[in-house]
C-alpha positions as CSV (number, residue, x, y, z in Angstrom):
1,X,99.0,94.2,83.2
2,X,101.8,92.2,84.1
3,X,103.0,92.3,87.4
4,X,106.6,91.5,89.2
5,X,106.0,87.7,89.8
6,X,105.1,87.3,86.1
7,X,108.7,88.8,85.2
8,X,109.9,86.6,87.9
9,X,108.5,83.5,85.9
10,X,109.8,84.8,82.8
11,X,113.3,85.7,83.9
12,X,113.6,81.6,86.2
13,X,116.2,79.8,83.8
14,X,119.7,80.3,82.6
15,X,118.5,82.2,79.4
16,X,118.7,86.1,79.5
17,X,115.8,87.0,78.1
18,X,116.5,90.2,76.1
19,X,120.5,89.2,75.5
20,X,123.5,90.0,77.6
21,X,124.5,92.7,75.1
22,X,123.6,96.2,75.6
23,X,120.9,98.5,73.4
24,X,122.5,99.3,70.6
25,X,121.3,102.5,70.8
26,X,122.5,102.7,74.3
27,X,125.8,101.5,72.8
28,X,126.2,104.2,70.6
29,X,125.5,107.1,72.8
30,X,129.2,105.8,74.5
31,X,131.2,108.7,73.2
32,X,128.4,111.1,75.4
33,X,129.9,108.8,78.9
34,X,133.0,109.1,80.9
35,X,134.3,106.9,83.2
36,X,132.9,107.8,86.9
37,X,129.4,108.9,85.9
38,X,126.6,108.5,88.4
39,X,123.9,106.1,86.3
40,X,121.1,104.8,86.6
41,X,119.9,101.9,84.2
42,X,115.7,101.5,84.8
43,X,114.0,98.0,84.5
44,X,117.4,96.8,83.5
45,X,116.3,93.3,83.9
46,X,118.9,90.9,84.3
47,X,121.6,93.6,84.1
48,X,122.8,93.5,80.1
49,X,122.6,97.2,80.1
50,X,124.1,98.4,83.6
51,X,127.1,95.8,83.2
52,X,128.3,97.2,79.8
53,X,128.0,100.9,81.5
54,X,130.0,99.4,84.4
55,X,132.7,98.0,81.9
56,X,132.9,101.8,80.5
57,X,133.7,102.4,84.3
58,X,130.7,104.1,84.8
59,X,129.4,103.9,88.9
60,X,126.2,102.2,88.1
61,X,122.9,101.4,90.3
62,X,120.4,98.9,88.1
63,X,116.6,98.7,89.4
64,X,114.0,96.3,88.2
65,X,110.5,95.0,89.7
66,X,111.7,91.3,89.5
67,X,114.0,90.0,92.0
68,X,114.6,87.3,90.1
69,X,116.1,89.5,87.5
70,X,118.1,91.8,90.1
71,X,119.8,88.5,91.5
72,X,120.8,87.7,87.7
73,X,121.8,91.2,86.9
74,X,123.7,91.3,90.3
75,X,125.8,87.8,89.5
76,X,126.1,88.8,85.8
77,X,128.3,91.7,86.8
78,X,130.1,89.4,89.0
79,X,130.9,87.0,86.5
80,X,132.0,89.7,84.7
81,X,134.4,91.5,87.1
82,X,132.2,95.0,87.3
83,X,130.8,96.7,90.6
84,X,127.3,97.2,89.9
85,X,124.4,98.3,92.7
86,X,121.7,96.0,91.7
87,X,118.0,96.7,93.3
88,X,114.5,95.2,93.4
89,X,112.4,98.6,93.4
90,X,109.2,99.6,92.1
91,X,110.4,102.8,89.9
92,X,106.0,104.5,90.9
93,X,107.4,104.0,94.2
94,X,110.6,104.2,94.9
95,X,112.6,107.1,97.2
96,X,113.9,108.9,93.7
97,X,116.8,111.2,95.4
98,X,117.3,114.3,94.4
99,X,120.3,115.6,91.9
100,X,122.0,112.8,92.4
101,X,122.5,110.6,88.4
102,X,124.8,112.3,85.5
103,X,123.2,109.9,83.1
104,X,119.5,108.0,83.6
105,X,119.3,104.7,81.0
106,X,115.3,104.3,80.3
107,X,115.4,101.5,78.0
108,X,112.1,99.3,77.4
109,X,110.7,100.1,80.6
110,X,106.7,100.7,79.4
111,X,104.5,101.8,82.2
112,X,100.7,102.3,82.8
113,X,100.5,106.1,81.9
114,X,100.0,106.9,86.1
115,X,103.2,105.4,87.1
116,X,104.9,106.4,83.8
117,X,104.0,109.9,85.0
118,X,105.3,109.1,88.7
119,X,108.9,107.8,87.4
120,X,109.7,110.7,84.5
121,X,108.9,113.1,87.6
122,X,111.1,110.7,90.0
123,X,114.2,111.1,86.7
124,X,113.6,114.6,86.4
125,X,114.4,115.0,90.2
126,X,117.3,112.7,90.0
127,X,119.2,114.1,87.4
128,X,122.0,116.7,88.0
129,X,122.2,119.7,86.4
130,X,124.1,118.9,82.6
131,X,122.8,114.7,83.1
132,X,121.8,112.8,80.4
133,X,118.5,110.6,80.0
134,X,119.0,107.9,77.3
135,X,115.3,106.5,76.5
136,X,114.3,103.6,73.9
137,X,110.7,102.4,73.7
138,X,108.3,100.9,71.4
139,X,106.3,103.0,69.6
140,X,102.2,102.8,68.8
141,X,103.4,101.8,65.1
142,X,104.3,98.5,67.1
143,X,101.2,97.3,67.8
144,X,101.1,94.1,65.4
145,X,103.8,93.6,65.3
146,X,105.5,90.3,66.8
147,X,109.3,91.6,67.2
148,X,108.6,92.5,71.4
149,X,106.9,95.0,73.6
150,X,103.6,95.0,75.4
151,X,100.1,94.3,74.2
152,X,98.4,97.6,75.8
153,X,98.6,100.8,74.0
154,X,98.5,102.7,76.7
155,X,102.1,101.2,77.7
156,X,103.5,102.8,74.0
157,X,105.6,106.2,73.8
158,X,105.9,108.5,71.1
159,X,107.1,111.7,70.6
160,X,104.4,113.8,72.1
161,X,104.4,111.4,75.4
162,X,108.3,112.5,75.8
163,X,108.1,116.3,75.2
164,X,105.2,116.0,77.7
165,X,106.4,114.1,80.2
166,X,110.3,115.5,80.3
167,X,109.3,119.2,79.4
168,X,112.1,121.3,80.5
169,X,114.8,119.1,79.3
170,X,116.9,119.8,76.3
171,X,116.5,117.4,73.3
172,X,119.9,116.3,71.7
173,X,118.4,113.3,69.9
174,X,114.6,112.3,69.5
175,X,113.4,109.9,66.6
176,X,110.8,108.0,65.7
177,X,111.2,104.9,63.2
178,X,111.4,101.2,62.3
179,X,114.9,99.5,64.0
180,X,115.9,95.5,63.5
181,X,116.3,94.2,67.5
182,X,118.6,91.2,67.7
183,X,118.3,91.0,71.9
184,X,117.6,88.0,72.7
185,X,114.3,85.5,72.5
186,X,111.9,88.8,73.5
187,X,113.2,90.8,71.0
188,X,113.7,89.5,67.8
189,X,113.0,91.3,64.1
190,X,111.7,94.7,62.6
191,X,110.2,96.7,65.8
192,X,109.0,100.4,65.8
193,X,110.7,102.5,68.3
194,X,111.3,106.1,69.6
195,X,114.6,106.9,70.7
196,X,115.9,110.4,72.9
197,X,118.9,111.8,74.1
198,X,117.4,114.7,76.8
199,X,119.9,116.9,78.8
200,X,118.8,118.8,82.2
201,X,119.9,122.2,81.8
């Protein structure tokens, strides 16, 4: 498993490891967002995703493992002229408030199935009533492959993984499929993905 001074290694160096552009498929749930949302972007890395939500003018807090990562997320936005709340948190055991986010971004973030358990819990706490979880993950049709992701099965989502572990929310969006990534060195060629769009009710 890795742990949070392995991501530290990998994230030392001026290169953004997965891009400074956002998930596309982040990107194209924009027309869901208005300016002044409450979001939360999860193991957001180096901040690509939480600083294009911030230039929608979305009120965003970014949490990662890696402190490296949070202090390049946290002078990314600066460079960039957005407010962004950047934190070094565990999500298995982090203080997950309650009713507080109109739109949770869970994009990559592959966690042993015990603390994968622990965070959906901690998102379906944190979302208010009509808030939006946005989640892209590999699939177990990635394992092979050479595109990006982890090595451990276990780590993988699919479909059933979701309706289990987010029962109770409604499903706008929820696919399963091959996707071309283009975000940066880590993620690079034809990757098999699911992808949801949950609302709390």
């Amino acid at each position: 498993m890795s742990t949070s001074l392995a991501w530290d290694e990998r994230y030392t160096g001026g290169t953004f490891q997965f891009g400074t552009a956002p998930n596309e498929y982040l990107r194209a749930q924009a027309w869901r967002f208005r300016p002044g949302m409450a979001t939360l972007a999860l193991g957001d890395g180096e901040g690509r995703n939480g600083v294009w939500l911030a230039k929608l003018g979305l009120a965003v807090t970014t949490l990662d493992w890696s402190s490296v990562a949070v202090g390049k997320a946290q002078a990314f936005a600066d460079a960039r002229g957005v407010p962004l709340d950047a934190r070094q948190a565990d999500v298995s055991q982090w203080d997950w408030p309650e009713a507080q986010y109109d739109l949770i971004a869970w994009i990559y973030l592959h966690l042993p199935p015990e603390d994968r358990a622990i965070a959906t819990a901690g998102c379906l706490r944190a979302l208010k009533p009509g808030g939006m979880l946005v989640l892209e993950c590999f699939s177990p049709a990635q394992e092979g492959r050479r595109s990006g992701g982890p090595k451990i099965p276990a780590l993988l989502w699919d479909r059933a993984i979701i309706e289990r572990e987010f029962a109770g929310l409604e499903v706008l969006e929820l696919t399963e499929g091959a996707v071309r990534l283009d975000e940066g060195p880590r993620h690079q060629g034809l990757a098999e993905v699911v992808r949801c769009v949950l609302r709390k009710g």
